[in-house]
C-alpha angles and dihedrals in degrees: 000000000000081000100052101047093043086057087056104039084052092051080049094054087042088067100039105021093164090054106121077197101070103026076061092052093050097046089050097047086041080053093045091057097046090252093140102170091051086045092043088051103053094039089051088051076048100057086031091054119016097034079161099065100094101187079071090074104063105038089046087054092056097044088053092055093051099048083045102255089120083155082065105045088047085051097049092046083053095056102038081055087068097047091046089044088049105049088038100245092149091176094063085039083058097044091042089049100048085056092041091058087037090051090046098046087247095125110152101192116129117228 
């Protein structure tokens, strides 16, 4: 099922190689099948080329936590804290901002 919407996804891309939306779309399926360097690749042209597209933040963060770059996932929250703040999507702000502080130790959850 993976393959087959990856295939797609990629004709897609073919036609419109320049589209946030579907470079999103792959990194997120190559992410969903554990295939981090193919994820890692289309959320960093993402970042690269499309600064502007907020949901990146997020998903790359976590990606660098996972593959052990947590500098860089504290980086890229910061700065998709800045998009978010800057094209007034308060809802990703919030999200970035509650990995930002987890990836910090700066949970503030009472026990």
């Amino acid at each position: 099922m993976h393959h087959i919407r990856l295939q797609k996804l990629l004709d897609f891309l073919k036609n419109e190689p320049e589209d946030p939306f579907l470079k999103y779309a792959l990194a997120t399926e190559y992410f969903n099948v554990n295939d981090h360097e193919k994820a890692l690749f289309y959320f960093e042209d993402l970042i690269t080329n499309h600064p502007d597209y907020v949901g990146t933040y997020y998903h790359l963060g976590k990606l660098y936590e996972i593959i052990d770059r947590k500098p860089e996932a504290i980086d890229i929250y910061r700065k998709g804290m800045e998009v978010a703040r800057k094209k007034g999507d308060m809802h990703a702000f919030s999200e970035l901002q509650t990995v930002f502080n987890s990836a910090n130790g700066l949970d503030y959850e009472d026990d």
